[in-house]
N, C-alpha and C positions, 0 to 999 in steps of 0.2 A: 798316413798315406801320402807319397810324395806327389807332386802336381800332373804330373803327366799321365799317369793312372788314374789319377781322380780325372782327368781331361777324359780320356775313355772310356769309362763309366757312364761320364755325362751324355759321349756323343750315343751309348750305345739305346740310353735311355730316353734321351730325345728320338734317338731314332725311328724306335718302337713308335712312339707317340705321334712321329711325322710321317710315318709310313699310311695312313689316314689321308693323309693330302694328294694321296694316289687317285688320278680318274680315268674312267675308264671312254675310248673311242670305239669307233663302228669298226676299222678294221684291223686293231692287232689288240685291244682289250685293255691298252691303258695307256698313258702319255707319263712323262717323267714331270718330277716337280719343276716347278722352275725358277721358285725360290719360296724362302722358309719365312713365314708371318713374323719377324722379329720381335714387333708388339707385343706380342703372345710371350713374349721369352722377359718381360719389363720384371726388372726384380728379380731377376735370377744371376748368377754367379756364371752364369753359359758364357765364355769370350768367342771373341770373334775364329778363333784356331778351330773350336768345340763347333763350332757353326758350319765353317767350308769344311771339316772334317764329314758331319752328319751328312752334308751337298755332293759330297763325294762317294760317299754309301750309297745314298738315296739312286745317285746315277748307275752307279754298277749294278742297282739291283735292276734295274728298269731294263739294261744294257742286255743283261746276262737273263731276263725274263724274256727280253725282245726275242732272244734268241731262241729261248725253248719253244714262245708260242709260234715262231716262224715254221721251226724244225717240224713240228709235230700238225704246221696248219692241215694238212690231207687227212692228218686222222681226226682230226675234228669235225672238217665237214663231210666227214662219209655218215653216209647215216644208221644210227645206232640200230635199231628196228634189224635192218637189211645185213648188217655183220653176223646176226644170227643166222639167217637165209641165206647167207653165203657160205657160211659155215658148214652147216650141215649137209648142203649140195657137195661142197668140196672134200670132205674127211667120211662119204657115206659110210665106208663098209670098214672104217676103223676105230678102233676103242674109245670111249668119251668119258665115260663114270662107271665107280664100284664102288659099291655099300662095303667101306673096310670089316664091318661083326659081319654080318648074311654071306658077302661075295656076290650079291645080284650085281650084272655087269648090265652095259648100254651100252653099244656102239653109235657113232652121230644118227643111223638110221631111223635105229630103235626109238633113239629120242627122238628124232620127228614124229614117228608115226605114232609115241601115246601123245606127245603137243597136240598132234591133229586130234587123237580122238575127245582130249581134254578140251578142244574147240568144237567138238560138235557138243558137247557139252552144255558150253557157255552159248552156241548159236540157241540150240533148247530153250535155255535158260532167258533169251533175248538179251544177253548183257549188252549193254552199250556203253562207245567211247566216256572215257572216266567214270566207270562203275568202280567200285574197291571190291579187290580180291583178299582174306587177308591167310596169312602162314603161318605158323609155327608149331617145331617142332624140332627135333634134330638134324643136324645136316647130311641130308643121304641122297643121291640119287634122284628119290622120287620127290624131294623137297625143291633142288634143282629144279627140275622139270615140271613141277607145279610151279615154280617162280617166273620160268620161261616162257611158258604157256600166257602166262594172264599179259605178260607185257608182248609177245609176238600177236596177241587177239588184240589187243589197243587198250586193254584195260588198265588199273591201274594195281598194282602192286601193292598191299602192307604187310610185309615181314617184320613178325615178331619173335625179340629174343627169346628163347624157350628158358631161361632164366627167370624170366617176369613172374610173378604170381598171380594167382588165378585173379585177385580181383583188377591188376593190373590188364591183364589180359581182356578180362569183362569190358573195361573202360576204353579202350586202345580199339577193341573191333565196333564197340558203339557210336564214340568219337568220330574213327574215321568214317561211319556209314558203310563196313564193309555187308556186302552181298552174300558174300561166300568165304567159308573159311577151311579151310584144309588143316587139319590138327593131328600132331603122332597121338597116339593111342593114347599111352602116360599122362600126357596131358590132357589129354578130351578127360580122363575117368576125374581128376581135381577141377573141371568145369561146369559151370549150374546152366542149364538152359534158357531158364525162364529170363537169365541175364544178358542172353543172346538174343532176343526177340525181333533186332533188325535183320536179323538172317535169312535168308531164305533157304542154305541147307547148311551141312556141316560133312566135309569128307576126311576121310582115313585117308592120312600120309603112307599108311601101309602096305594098302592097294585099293584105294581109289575107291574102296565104297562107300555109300551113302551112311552116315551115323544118325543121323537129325538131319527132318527137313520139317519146311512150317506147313502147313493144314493146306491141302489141294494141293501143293506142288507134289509134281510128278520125279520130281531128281532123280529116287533112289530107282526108277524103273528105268530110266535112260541108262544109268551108270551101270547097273543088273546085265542089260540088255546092247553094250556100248559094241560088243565086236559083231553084234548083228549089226545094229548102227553103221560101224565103220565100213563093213563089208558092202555094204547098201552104197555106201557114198562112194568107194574105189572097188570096184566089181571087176576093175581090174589089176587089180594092186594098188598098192601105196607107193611112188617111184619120187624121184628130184624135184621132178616139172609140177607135183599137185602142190610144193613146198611155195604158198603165196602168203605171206604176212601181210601186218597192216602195215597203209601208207601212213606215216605218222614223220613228222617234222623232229629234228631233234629239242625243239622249242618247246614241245609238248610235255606233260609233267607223266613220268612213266612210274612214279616211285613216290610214297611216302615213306618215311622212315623215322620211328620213333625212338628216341635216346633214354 
């Protein structure tokens, strides 16, 4: 290998190694190095070329990063919560999701108005800020819109892959202390109950009804009984203006996410 490619190598692998030395400020998220621990480098074959090579990397990434979190600062601090809320006010009476096997469609309306009733739900149910909601099942529609639902109410989110197995799954909603789980069908039938004992019910991604709830709780009568519900709460429709989420920080943790 002649010298100059080995030079290369070095800087690319140092690199890696120095990109660590990055820290982060209060208003753009990080400062550039402003030079390399040489110490650190005692006993190594690294020359001085190998060195202002890597100082020169290190700057253009910092340069060329300045610039994305510059660009994009507005869509950072708009707040997450509210881009749903806007969303749906502004795209009302046009197409949003379809189930590619069924064809059940949703226009942004549509999905408001099961969010809302998925939130009279959880008002029911008393959940409060950082309860666990948790998911899985196939990606459809009504998966969507149970996902949107638990984080526009202030809850917290755990989507899980519907690849995991059942004892995975067991561990994943006890772990995280979810409340509620929404599960396609498929998967609820390779589910053991007695494994789910911090739950307080278990819903059909199918259509939203009650499968399992625990001793006194009322769930599957609210969810039975939800467009009597809904009609109670908007006696006069369902319109833009009733569309209020929660007030939540982007700071706040809206998602767990298991790997």
């Amino acid at each position: 290998m002649d010298g100059a490619k080995e030079d290369l190598i070095n800087a690319e692998r140092l690199l890696r190694k120095y990109l660590v030395e990055y820290c982060f400020d209060d208003e753009l998220g990080i400062v550039p190095i402003s030079s390399i621990n040489v110490s650190l480098l005692a006993g190594t074959d690294v020359n001085n070329q190998v060195l202002n090579r890597i100082k020169e990397l290190l700057n253009k990434f910092y340069e060329e990063t300045k610039k994305i979190i510059t660009e994009h600062k507005d869509m950072v601090t708009e707040n997450f919560i509210k881009i749903y809320e806007k969303g749906f006010k502004e795209n009302w009476e046009r197409p949003a999701l379809t189930d590619y096997n069924t064809k059940e469609s949703f226009t942004y309306q549509q999905i408001a108005e099961e969010i809302a009733k998925l939130h009279i739900l959880y008002k029911h149910c008393q959940i409060r800020r950082g309860d666990k909601i948790a998911i899985v099942g196939r990606n459809t529609p009504r998966w969507c819109i149970a996902f949107m639902s638990a984080i526009t109410y202030g809850a917290i989110v755990v989507p899980i892959l519907q690849d995991f197995n059942a004892n995975d799954i067991h561990h994943i909603v006890s772990h995280s202390d979810s409340v509620l789980l929404f599960v396609g069908d498929l998967i609820w039938e390779n589910l053991e109950v007695d494994k789910l004992n911090n739950l307080r019910a278990t819903i059909s991604l199918r259509d939203y009804s009650c499968l399992d709830q625990r001793d006194g709780e009322c769930i599957s009568k609210c969810l039975s009984e939800m467009n009597i519900n809904f009609k109670n709460k908007y006696p006069n429709g369902f319109s833009r203006e009733d569309i209020k989420y929660a007030e939540l920080s982007n700071d706040k943790v809206v998602l767990i996410n298991y790997t």
